[in-house]
N, C-alpha and C positions, 0 to 999 in steps of 0.2 A: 383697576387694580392689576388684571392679568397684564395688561401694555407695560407697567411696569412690570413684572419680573421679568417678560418678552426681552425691555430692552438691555434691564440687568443683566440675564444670562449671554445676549450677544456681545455687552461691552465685556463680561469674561472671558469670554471666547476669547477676544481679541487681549486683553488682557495676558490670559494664559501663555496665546500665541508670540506675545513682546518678551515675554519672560521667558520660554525657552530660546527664541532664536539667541538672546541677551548671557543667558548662562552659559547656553551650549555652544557661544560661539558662532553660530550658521547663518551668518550673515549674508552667507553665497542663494540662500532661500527667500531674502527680501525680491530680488528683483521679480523673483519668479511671482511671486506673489502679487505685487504688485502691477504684473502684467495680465495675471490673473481676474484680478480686480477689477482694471480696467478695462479690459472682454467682455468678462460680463456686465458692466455698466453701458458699454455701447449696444449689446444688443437689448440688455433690459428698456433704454429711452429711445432705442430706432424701431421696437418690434410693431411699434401702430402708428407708423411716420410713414409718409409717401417713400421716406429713404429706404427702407425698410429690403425692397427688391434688391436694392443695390448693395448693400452691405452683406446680405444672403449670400451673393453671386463672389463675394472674396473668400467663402468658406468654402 
């Protein structure tokens, strides 16, 4: 029961997040984001990979 409302409130999040860039205009705010994003998905699947040293050593 809690898993859902966990993933309810994240898809709001993101929800919310569509809806102002979308009124407000700030479409200059997607890349960023989406760069965002994908940072931290590279370090959240390399942080227990052999890659792990190497990706470290670019920050």
């Amino acid at each position: 029961m809690k898993g859902d409302f966990r993933l309810m409130s994240k898809l709001g999040i993101l929800k919310e997040l569509w809806d102002f860039l979308r009124v407000r205009k700030k479409w200059w705010l997607t890349p960023i984001i989406i760069m965002l994003l994908l940072l931290g998905a590279l370090i959240f699947f390399t942080q227990s990979s052999a890659v792990a040293p190497f990706i470290y050593t670019l920050f």
